[in-house]
N, C-alpha and C positions, 0 to 999 in steps of 0.2 A: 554382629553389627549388620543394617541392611543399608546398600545400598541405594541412594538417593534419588529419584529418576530423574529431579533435575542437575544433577551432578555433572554430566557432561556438558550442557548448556550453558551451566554459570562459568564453567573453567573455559569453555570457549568464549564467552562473552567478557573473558580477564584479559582475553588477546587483544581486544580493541578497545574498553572503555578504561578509564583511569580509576572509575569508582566502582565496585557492585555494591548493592544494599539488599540483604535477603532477611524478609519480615516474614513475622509466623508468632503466633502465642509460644509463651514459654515454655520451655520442657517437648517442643516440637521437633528440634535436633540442630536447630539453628548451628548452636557452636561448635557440636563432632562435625558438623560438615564442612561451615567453615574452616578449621583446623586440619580437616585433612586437604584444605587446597595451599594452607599458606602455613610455617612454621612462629611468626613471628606475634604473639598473640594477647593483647591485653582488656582487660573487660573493667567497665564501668560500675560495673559493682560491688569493686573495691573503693572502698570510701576514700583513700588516699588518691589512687588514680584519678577521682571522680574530683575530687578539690584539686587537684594539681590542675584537669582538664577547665575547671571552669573560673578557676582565677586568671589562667591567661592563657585560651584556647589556642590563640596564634603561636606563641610561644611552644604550647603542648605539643603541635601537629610537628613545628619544626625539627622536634626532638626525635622525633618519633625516626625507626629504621624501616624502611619500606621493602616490600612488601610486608601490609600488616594488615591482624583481624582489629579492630575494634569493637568489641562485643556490646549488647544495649548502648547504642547511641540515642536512645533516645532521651538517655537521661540527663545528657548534656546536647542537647541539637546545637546550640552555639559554636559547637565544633564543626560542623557542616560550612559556616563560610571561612574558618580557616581553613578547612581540608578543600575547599574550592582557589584559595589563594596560593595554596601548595600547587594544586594540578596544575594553575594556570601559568605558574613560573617551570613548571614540567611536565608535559603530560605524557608520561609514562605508563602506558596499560596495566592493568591488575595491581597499581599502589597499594587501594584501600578497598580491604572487604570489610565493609560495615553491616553488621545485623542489630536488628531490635524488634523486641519483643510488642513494641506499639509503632503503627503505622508513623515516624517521624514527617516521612512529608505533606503529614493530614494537620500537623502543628501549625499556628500562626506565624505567620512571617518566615515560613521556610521552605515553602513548596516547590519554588524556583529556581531555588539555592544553585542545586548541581546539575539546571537542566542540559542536557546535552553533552554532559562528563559522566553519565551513571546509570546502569544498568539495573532496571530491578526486578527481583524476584520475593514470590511470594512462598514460604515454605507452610507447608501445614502439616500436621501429625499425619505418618505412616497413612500408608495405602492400600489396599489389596494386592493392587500391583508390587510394590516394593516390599511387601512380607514374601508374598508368594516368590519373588524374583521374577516376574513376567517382564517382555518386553516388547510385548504389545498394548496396543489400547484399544480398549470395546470402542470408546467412545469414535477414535478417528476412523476404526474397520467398520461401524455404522454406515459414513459417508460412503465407501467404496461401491461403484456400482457391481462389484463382484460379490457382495457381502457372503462371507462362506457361516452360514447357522450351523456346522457341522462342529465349530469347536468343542473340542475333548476335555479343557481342563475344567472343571468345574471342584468348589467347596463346598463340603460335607456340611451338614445344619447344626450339627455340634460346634463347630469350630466360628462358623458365622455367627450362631446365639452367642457366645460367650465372646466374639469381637465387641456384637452391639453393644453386650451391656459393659462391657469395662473400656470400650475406646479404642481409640487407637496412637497415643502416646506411646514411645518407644519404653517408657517405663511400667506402663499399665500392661503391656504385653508380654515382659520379662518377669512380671513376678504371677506367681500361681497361687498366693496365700489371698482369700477375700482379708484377712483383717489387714495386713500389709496395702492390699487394695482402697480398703475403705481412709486409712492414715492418709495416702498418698493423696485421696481426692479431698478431703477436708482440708487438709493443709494449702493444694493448690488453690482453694474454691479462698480460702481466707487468707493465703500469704500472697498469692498470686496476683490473681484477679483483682484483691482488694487493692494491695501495695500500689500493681504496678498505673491503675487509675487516679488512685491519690496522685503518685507522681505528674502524672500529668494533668489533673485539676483536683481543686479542693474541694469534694461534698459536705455538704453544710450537714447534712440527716445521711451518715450510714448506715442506719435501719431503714431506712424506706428504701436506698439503694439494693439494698439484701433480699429487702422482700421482691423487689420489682426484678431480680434475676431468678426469682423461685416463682412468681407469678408467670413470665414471658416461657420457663421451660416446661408449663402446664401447656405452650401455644406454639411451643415449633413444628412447623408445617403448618399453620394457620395463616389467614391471612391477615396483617397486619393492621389492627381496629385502634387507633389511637384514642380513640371518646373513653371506649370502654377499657381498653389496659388505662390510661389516666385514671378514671375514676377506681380502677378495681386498685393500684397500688397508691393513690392519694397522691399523688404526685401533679403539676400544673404542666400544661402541654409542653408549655417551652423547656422546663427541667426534664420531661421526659422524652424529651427529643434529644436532649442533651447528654441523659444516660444511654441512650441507646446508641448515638454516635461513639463515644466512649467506649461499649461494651463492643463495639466495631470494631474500632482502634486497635484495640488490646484480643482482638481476633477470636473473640469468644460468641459473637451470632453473625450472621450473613444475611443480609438482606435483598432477594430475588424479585426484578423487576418483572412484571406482568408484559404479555409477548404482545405486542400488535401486529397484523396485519390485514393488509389490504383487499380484504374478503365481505365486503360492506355488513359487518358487525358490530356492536357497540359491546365494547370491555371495558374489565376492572381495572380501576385508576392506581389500585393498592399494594404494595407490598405484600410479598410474603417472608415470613420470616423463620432462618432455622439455626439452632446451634450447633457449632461447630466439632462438637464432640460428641457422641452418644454415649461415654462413660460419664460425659460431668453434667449430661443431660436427665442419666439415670440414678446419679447420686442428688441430685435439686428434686428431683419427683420421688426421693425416697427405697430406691428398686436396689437390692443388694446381690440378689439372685436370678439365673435364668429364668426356674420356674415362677417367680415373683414377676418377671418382667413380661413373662410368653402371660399370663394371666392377667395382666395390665391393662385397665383401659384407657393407658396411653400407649399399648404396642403397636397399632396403624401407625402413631407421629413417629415413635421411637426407627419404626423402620423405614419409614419416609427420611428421615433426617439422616439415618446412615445410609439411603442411597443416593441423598440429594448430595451427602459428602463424599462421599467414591464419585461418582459424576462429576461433580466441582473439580477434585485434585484432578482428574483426568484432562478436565477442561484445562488447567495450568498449566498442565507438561505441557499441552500441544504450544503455545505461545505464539500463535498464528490468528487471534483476533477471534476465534472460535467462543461464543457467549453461551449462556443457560437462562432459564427465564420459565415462565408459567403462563399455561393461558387458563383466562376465564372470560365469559362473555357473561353480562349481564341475566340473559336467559339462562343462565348458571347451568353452561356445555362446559366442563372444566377437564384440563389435562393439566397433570402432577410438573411434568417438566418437559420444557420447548428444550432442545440444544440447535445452534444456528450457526451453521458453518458454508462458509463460500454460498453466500446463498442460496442454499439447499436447508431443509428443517426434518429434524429428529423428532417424533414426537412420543412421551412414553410416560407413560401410567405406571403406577408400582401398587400393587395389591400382596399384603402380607397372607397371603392361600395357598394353600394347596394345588386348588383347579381352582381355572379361570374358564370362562365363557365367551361367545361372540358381547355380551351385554356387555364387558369388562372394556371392551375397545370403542365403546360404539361414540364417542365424542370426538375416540383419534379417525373414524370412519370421517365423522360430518367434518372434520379438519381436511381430509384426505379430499370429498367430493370439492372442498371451495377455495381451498390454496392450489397456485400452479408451483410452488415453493416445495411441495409436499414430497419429501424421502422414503422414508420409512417410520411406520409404527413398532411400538415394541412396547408389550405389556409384559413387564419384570414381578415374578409372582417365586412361591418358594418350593414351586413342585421341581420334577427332575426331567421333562423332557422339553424339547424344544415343540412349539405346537405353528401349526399354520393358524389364524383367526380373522385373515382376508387376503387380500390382493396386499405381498409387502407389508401385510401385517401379521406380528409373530410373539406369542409368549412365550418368553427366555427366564430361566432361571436366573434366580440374584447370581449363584454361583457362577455363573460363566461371566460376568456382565465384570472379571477381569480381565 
């Protein structure tokens, strides 16, 4: 079993709020971890539980022996203003650890519910960091003005191709069989994702939903062209704005706001957008194997997407307002991903190579000459040494970049 890295976080944050709420797509570890903070533990997805909770939620919460997990709230969120009518007559730290597998306070008429009773956290599938057991982060040692490029640990390209292609689910990682592999992701892609969207709204056309999560994981790391995904999956703007909030929800794409700043340029107005897994990204595009995936002419996206998602999780542990973002300027100068901390900016490129070059950085240069914001660059490529490639700017191996 690995431990959590926000593990410590949530149990300190049980000391003072009455509620936590730890979101993640399913099968992310939501409830081992849950369960190792609180003994008392019941899940909505038992269909009895689930009817007892929604015929008379107030009733439900009162019964309830505290400390408790509540597992998928989201499938009755009506429990949210009893579980708020509870605090209020007690508020007692660490009562309710609620998880669910769809953002519940992105639901109508609930966003409010527990503000300022409830802590939240967002879990997402394994990390480098938490396989490896590290307990540093690339991302926060970026900022430091001592930045040490000397680090030792680095992963092997066997071990990182076969992360990309099967994910990082704590169950995709524990089995070694691809057919075992292949069951597990069909079933998620159709029990999962499909169920747990139905539940929270009804799609009229499931085949066009289907198609339009097979079309968008042709486009992760692209930037987000709504004219053209509409027309490509027939879908009408508003419904497909609608799917793609959805497929948010239920934590299966992320969508990365475009970075501005104050460097008199004119930028893209547009999302970019990537999925949240690179095993259910390589199972939508068909890729069963490494060498099928390293021959892919989607392996630039596939690898862009598992370092926008090591980047991301990194981004969460820190929980200090620290964001991710992309730049592109109109004259199409583009850098892969901004990270923006304390006012200081990351700027870094990832190139699926071998060797890199000065040409490989030369947009995080013209970012460097015109932001006084400007930290360091880091061009992330798949060779094995650390390289200088200007003043504070440097190509790192994926491998160390835990």
């Amino acid at each position: 079993m690995y431990t959590r890295y926000l593990h410590d976080s949530i149990q300190e944050a049980m000391g003072y709020f009455p509620a936590i709420l730890i979101t993640g797509a399913r099968q992310s570890g939501k409830s081992t971890l849950s369960m190792g903070l609180c003994e008392n533990y019941i899940t909505l997805d038992d269909i009895m539980m689930l009817s007892l909770a929604k015929n008379d939620p107030v009733m439900f919460v009162s019964r309830l022996k505290t400390p408790i997990v509540i597992d998928e709230i989201q499938k009755a969120p009506e429990l949210l203003s009893a579980i708020k009518m509870a605090i209020d007559s007690d508020r007692r730290a660490g009562a309710f650890i609620l998880t669910g597998s769809a953002n519940v306070l992105d639901f109508k008429n609930v966003g409010d519910t527990l503000a300022g009773r409830i802590a939240l956290f967002e879990l997402s599938p394994l990390s480098n960091v938490e396989v490896e057991g590290m307990s540093r982060l690339f991302v926060e040692e970026l900022f430091n003005d001592d930045f040490n490029m000397d680090t030792p640990h680095i992963i092997d390209d066997e071990t990182l191709y076969n992360r990309m292609l099967s994910g990082m689910y704590p169950d995709m990682l524990k089995s070694a069989e691809a057919r075992v592999k292949y069951i597990w992701l069909s079933s998620y892609i159709s029990t999962y994702i499909e169920r747990d969207i139905r539940d929270i709204e009804n799609i009229r056309n499931t085949d066009k939903f289907a198609r339009l999560i097979h079309i968008i994981a042709s486009r992760s790391g692209a930037i987000l062209n709504k004219a053209d995904l509409s027309n490509a999956s027939n879908l009408d703007t508003k419904t497909l704005d609608n799917h793609l909030t959805l497929l948010e929800m239920v934590y299966q794409i992320k969508r990365v706001r475009p970075y501005y700043a104050n460097i008199g340029k004119r930028f893209v107005k547009s999302e970019k957008l990537f999925f949240t897994d690179t095993g259910i990204l390589n199972f939508l595009l068909g890729i069963q194997s490494v060498d099928t995936m390293l021959s892919s002419s989607y392996i630039g996206s596939i690898f862009e997407t598992f370092v926008y998602n090591e980047l991301y999780k990194q981004v969460t542990y820190l929980l200090d307002g620290t964001q991710i973002y992309y730049y592109r300027t109109l004259d199409k100068k583009e850098i892969d991903f901004i990270i923006e901390r304390h006012g200081k900016v990351a700027a870094i490129e990832v190139k699926f190579a071998k060797k890199v070059t000065k040409e490989d950085c030369r947009h995080i240069l013209d970012l460097q000459r015109c932001s006084i914001d400007f930290h360091i660059g880091i061009v992330i490529y798949m060779g094995s040494h650390i390289l200088p490639l200007g003043e504070n700017i440097w190509a790192v191996p994926f491998g160390q970049i835990v």
